[in-house]
C-alpha positions as CSV (number, residue, x, y, z in Angstrom):
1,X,-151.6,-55.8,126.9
2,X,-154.4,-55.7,129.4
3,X,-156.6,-54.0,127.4
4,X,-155.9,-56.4,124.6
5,X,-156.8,-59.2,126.8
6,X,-159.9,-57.4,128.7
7,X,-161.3,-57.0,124.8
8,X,-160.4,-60.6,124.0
9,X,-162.5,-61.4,127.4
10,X,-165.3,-59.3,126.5
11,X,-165.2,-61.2,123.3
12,X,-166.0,-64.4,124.8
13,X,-168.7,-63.5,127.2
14,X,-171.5,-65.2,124.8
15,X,-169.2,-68.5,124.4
16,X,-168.3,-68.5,128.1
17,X,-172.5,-67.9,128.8
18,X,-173.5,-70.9,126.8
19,X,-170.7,-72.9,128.0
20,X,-171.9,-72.1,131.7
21,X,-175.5,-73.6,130.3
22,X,-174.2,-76.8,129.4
23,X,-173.9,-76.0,125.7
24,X,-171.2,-77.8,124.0
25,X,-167.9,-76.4,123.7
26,X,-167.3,-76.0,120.1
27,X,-171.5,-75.1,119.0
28,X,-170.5,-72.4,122.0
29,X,-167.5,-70.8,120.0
30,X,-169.8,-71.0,116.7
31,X,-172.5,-69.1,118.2
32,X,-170.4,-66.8,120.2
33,X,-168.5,-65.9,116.7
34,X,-171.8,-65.3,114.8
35,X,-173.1,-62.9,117.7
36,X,-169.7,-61.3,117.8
37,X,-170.1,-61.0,114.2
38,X,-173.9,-59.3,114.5
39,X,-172.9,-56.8,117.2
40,X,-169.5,-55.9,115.2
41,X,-171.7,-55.3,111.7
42,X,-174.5,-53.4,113.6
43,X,-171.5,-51.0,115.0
44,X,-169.3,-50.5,112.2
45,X,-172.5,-49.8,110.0
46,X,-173.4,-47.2,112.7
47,X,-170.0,-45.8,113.1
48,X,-169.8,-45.9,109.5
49,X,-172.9,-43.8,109.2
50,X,-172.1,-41.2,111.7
51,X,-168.6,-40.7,110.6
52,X,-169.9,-40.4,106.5
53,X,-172.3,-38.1,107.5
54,X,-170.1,-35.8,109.5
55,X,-167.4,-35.4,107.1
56,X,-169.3,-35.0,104.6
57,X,-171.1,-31.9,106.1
58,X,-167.7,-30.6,107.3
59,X,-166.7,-30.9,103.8
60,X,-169.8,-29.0,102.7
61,X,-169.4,-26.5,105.2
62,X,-165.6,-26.1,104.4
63,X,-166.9,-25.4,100.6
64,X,-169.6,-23.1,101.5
65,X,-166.8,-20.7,103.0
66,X,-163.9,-21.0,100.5
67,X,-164.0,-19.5,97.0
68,X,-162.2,-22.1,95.6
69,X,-163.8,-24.5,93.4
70,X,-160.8,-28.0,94.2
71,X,-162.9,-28.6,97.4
72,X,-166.4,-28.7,95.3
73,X,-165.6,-30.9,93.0
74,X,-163.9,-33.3,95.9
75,X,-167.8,-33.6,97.4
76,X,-169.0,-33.9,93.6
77,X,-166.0,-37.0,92.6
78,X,-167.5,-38.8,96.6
79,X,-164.2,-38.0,98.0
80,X,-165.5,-37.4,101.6
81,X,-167.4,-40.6,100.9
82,X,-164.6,-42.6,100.5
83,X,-162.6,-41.3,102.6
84,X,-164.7,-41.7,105.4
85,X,-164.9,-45.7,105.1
86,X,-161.3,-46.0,106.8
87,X,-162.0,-45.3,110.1
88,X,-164.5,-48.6,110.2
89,X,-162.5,-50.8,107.9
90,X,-159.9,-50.2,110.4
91,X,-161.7,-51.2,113.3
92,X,-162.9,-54.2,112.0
93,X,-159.3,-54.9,111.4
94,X,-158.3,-54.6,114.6
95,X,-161.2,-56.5,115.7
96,X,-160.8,-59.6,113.9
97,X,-157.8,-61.7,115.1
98,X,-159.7,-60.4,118.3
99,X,-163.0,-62.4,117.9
100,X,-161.7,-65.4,115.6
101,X,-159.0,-65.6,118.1
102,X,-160.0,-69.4,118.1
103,X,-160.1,-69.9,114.5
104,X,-157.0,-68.5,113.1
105,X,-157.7,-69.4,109.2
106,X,-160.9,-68.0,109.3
107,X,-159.1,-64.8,110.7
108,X,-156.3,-64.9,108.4
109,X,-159.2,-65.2,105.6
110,X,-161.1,-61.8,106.9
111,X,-157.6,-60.5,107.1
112,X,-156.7,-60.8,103.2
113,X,-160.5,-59.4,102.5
114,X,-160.0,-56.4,104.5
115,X,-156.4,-55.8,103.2
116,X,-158.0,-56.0,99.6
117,X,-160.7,-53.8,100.4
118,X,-158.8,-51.4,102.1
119,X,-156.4,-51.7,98.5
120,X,-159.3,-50.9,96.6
121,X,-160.2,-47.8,98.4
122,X,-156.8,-46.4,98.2
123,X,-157.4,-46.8,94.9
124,X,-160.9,-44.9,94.6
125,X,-159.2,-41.8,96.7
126,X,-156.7,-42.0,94.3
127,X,-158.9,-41.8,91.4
128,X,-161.6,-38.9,93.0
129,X,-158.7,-37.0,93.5
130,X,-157.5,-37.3,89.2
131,X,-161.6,-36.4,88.4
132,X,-161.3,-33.6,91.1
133,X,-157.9,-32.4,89.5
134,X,-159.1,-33.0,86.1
135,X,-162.4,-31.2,86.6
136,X,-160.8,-28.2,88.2
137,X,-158.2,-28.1,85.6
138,X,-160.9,-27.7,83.0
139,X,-162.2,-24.7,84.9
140,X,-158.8,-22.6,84.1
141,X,-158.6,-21.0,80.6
142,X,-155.3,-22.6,80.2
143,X,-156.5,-26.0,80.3
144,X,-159.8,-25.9,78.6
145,X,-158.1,-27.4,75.0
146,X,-155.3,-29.7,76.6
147,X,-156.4,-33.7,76.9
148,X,-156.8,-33.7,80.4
149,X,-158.7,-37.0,80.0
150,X,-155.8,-38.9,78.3
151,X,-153.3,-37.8,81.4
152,X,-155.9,-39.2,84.0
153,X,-156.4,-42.2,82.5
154,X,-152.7,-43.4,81.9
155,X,-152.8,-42.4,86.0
156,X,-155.4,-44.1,86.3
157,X,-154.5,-47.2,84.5
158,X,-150.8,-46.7,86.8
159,X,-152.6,-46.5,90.0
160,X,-154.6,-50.1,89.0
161,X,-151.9,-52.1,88.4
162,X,-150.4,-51.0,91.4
163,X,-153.6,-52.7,92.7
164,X,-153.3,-55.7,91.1
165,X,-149.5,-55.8,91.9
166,X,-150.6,-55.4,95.9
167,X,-153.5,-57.6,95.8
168,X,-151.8,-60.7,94.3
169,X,-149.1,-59.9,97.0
170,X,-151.5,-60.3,99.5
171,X,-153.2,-63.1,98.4
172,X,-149.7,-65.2,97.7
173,X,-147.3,-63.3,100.1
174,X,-144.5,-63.3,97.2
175,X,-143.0,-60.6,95.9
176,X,-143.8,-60.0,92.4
177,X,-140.8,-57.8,91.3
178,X,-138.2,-60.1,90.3
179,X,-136.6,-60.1,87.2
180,X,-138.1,-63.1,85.1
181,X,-142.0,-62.1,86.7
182,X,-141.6,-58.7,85.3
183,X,-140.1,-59.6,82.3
184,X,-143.8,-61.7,81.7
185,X,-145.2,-59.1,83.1
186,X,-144.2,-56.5,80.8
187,X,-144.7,-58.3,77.7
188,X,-148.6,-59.1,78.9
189,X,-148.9,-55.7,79.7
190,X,-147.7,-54.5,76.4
191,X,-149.6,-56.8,74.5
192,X,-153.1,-55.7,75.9
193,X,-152.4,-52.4,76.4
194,X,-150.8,-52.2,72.9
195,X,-153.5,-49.3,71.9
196,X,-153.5,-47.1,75.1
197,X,-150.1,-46.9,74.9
198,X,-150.0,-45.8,71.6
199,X,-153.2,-43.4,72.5
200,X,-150.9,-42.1,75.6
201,X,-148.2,-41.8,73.2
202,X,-150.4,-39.5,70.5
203,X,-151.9,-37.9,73.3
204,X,-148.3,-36.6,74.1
205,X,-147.5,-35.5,70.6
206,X,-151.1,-34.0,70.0
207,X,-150.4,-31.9,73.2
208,X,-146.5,-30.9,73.2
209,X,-147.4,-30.3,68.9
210,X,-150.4,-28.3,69.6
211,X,-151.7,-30.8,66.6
212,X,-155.8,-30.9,67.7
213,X,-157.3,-28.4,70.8
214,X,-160.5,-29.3,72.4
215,X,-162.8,-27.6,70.3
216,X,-160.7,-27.6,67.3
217,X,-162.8,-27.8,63.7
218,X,-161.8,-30.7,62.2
219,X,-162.1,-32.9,59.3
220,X,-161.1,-36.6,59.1
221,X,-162.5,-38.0,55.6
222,X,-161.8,-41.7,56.3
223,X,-164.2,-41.5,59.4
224,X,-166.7,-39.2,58.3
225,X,-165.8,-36.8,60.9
226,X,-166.6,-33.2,59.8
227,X,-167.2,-30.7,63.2
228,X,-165.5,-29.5,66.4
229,X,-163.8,-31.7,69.0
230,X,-165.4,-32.2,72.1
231,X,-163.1,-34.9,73.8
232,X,-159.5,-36.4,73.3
233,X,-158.8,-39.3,75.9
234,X,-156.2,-42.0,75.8
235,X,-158.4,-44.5,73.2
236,X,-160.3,-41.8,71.1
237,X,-160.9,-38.7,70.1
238,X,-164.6,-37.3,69.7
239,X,-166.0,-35.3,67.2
240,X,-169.4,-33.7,66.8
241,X,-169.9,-33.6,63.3
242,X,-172.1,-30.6,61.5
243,X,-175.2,-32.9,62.1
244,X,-175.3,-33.1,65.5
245,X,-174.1,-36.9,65.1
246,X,-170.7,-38.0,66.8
247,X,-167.3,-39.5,65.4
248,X,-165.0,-41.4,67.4
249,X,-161.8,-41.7,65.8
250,X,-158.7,-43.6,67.6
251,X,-156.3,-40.9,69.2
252,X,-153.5,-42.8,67.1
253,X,-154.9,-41.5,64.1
254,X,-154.3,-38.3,64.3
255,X,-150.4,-38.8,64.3
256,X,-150.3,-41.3,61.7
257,X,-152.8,-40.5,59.4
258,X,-153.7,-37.3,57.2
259,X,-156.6,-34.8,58.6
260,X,-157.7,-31.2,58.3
261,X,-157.4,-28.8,60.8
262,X,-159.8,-25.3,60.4
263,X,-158.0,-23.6,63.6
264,X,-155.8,-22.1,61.1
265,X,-158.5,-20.6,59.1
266,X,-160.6,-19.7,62.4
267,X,-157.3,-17.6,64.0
268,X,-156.6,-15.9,60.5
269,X,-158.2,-12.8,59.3
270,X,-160.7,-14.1,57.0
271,X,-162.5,-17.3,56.0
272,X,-161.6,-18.5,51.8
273,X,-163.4,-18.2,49.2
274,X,-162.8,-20.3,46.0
275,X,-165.1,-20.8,43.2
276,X,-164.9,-21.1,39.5
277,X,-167.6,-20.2,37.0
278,X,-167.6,-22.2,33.1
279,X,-167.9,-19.5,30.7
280,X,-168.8,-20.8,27.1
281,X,-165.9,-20.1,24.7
282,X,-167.3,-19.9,22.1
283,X,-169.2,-16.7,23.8
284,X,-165.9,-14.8,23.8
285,X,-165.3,-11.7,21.9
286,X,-163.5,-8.5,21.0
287,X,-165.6,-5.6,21.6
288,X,-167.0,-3.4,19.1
289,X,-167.3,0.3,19.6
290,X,-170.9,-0.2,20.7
291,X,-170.5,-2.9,22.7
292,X,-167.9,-0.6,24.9
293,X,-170.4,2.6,25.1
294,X,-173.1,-0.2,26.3
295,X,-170.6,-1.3,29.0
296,X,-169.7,2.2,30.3
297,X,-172.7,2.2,31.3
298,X,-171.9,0.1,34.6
299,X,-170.6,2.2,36.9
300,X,-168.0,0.1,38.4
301,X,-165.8,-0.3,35.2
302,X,-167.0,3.2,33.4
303,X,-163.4,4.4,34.5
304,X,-161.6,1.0,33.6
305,X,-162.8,0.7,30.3
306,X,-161.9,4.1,29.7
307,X,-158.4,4.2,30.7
308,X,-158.0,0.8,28.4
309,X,-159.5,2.3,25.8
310,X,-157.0,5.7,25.7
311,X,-154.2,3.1,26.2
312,X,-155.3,0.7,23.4
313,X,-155.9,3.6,21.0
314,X,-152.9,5.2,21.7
315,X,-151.1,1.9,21.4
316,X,-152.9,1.4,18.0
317,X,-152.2,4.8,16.5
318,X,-148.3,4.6,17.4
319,X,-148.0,1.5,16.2
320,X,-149.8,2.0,12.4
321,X,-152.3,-0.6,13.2
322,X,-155.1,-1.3,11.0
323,X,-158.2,-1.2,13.9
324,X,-160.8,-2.3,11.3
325,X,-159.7,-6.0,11.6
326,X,-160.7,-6.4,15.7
327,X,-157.5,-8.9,15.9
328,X,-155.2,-6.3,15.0
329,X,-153.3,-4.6,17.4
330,X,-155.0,-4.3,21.3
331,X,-158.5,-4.7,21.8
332,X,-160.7,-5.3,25.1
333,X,-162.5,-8.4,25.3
334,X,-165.9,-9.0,27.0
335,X,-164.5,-11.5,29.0
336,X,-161.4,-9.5,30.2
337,X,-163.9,-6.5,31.0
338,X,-166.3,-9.2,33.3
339,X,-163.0,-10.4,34.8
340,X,-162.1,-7.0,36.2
341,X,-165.9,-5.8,36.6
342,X,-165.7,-9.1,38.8
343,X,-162.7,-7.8,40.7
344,X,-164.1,-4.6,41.3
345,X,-167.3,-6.2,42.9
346,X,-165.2,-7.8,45.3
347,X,-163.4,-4.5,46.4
348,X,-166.5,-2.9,46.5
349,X,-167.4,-5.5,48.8
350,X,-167.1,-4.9,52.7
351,X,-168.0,-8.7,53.8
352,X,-164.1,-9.2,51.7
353,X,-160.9,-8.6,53.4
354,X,-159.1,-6.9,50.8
355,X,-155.8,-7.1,53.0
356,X,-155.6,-10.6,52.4
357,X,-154.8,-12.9,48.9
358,X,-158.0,-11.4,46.2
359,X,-157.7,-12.4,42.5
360,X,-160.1,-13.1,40.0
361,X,-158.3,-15.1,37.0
362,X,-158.4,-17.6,34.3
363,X,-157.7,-21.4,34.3
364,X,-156.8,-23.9,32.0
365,X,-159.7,-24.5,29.8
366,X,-162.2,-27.3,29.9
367,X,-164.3,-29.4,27.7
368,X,-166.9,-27.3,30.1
369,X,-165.7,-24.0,29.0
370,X,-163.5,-21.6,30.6
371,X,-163.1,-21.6,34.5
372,X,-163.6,-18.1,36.0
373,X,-162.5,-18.4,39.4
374,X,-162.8,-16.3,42.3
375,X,-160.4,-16.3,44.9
376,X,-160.7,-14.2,48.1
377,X,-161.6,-14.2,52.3
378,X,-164.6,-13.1,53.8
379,X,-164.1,-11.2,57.2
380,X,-167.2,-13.8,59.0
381,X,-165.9,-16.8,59.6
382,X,-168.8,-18.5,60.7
383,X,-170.2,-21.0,58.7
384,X,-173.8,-19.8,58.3
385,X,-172.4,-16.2,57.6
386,X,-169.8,-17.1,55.0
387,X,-172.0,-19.5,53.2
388,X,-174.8,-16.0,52.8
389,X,-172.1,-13.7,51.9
390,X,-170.4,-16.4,48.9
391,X,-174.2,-17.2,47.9
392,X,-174.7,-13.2,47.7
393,X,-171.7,-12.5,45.6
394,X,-172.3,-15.1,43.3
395,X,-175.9,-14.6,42.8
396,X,-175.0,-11.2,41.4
397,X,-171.7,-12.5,39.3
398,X,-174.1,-15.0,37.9
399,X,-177.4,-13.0,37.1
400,X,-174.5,-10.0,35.3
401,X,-173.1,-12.5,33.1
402,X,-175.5,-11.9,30.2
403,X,-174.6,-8.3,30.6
404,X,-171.4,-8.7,29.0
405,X,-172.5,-11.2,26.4
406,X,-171.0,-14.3,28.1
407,X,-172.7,-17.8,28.9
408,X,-172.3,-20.3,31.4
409,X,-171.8,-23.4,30.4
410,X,-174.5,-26.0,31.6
411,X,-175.1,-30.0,30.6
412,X,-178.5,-29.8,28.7
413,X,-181.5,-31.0,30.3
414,X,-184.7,-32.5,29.2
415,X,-186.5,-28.8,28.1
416,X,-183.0,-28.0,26.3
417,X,-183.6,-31.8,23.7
418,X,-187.2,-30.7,23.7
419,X,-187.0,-27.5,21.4
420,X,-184.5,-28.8,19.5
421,X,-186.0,-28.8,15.5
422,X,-185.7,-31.4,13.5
């Protein structure tokens, strides 16, 4: 108590100076407050200063010796910073029913400011600490594809209406948790936080699910997104699309709505590849006994056309069958021979996983013709790499159609009206 009172004498020393020099009373008190007030900023700046600076360099040297990253992203997030800021704020709430001893509302005033402040700051610890946790989290293998951003900012939005709930205590002194004010409170709460609450609750599901990983492929068509993710907080989810351009798309989405995911595609063995080719059916024909010694000629169906052609002629003879009509009987076709010269390409091919799914077969056919379609996985999986080795094989299947007397079918162009006789 005698300390108290020798600082509350101390205090008054520039109000008991003027006083003695015939200043009036109450200019005295003003002027004493507003020197008070001087010397208290000067020395909590100062203290302030010094303390800042030394934590902050015991943090830094603290770092320098550990091999952990935590404590380097705590100097990065200004945890020191803040941290050092309560000392002061403190000390200046100590000091003020001390100097506006006099002028108690003005006191009570700086009182509610402080406590606010001192709120606030609780609040920015609070919140270096989540980016510290967050960014160390993202520095572990385990976390890299987990929405770390969505889980801090649900704590985040927590830890400020805490605030809010503490500062409007302290500014009306009534408790704010009885039944009917939380009841309001609740419904305001979950009528402007409608969407984060329904992002928190897809974040959830997209992580528990495994649905989307940071760094995911994916494709949304009804937001032009078309390239990896690179984000998924509690509002959105970002995508850098294939052009170097970025797609937001609301984290809700991607429960409620239809997407593609390529992780599949990028975890499996090989990347697909399905393409058709229009073959002209009116190009289609049995093959005559020169047009099967032309086709021996290619090395990869020499011994296919020969086996069919034993077992076709064996079939034949058996059977009694008249082999000068080509209809009768079994004959090879020149599309059935590109089908399985096709098929052999593909074997022959070592960009093609021939453990996985490889056919080469017929549709339904067109008013374009016939669809030849190709259906197989390339071991590369990379984009750029896929897209050479499909362009590859097909610049082959194409340029060996005429081989086999088969055309592609094609809309006519302007040079295709042009020799047309009349």
């Amino acid at each position: 108590m005698n300390y108290l009172f020798d600082i509350e004498k101390y205090s008054c020393l520039f109000e008991d100076y003027f006083i003695e020099h015939g200043m009036n009373t109450i200019l005295a008190s003003i002027l004493n407050i507003v020197l008070n007030l001087i010397i208290l900023s000067l020395v909590i700046f100062l203290i302030d200063f010094i303390i800042r600076k030394f934590i902050i360099q015991a943090f830094k040297a603290f770092t320098n010796k550990t091999k952990n990253t935590f404590d380097d992203h705590l100097i990065r997030s200004n945890f020191p910073k803040f941290v050092a800021h309560f000392i002061p704020l403190f000390l200046v709430r100590f000091c003020i029913p001390i100097i506006f001893i006099e002028w108690a509302f003005i006191s009570k005033l700086l009182l509610i400011i402080t406590d606010i402040y001192l709120i606030i700051l609780f609040a920015l610890v609070s919140r270096s600490l989540l980016r510290t946790t967050k960014a160390h989290l993202k520095t572990k293998e385990s976390f890299k594809d987990k929405p770390l951003d969505s889980y801090i900012q649900v704590l985040m939005i927590f830890i400020w209406g805490l605030v809010i709930v503490f500062i409007l205590y302290t500014l009306t002194g009534q408790s704010l948790v009885s039944l009917t004010t939380f009841g309001a409170a609740s419904a305001v709460i979950l009528l402007i936080f409608k969407d984060t609450i329904l992002g928190f609750v897809a974040s959830i599901q997209i992580s528990v699910n495994d649905i989307v990983r940071i760094g995911d492929w994916i494709t949304v068509k009804k937001y032009g997104a078309d390239g990896y993710v690179t984000e998924i907080n509690l509002a959105t989810v970002r995508v850098q699309n294939f052009d170097n351009t970025f797609t937001t798309i609301p984290t809700y989405t991607l429960i409620s709505e239809s997407f593609q995911n390529w992780r599949g595609m990028q975890e499996s063995g090989g990347r697909r590849i399905k393409r058709s080719l229009f073959i002209k059916q009116n190009t289609v024909k049995f093959l005559s006994s020169e047009d099967i010694k032309k086709l021996k000629e290619i090395t990869l169906i020499k011994p296919y056309i020969e086996h069919r052609e034993k077992e076709f002629k064996s079939f034949n003879k058996k059977n009694d069958i008249d082999t000068n009509l080509p209809i009768n009987g079994k004959n090879q076709t020149n599309l059935g021979v590109f089908r399985k010269y096709i098929d052999a390409l593909l074997h022959e091919n070592n960009a093609i996983n021939k453990e996985m799914f490889l056919m080469v077969r017929h549709l339904a056919p067109t008013d374009k013709g016939i669809p030849l379609e190709v259906f197989c996985y390339s071991f590369d999986k990379a984009w750029e790499n896929y897209e050479h080795i499909q362009a590859d094989m097909f610049d082959h299947i194409i340029a060996a159609v005429s081989y086999f007397d088969l055309e592609l079918f094609e809309l006519p162009s302007g040079k295709d009206f042009s020799e047309i006789k009349l």
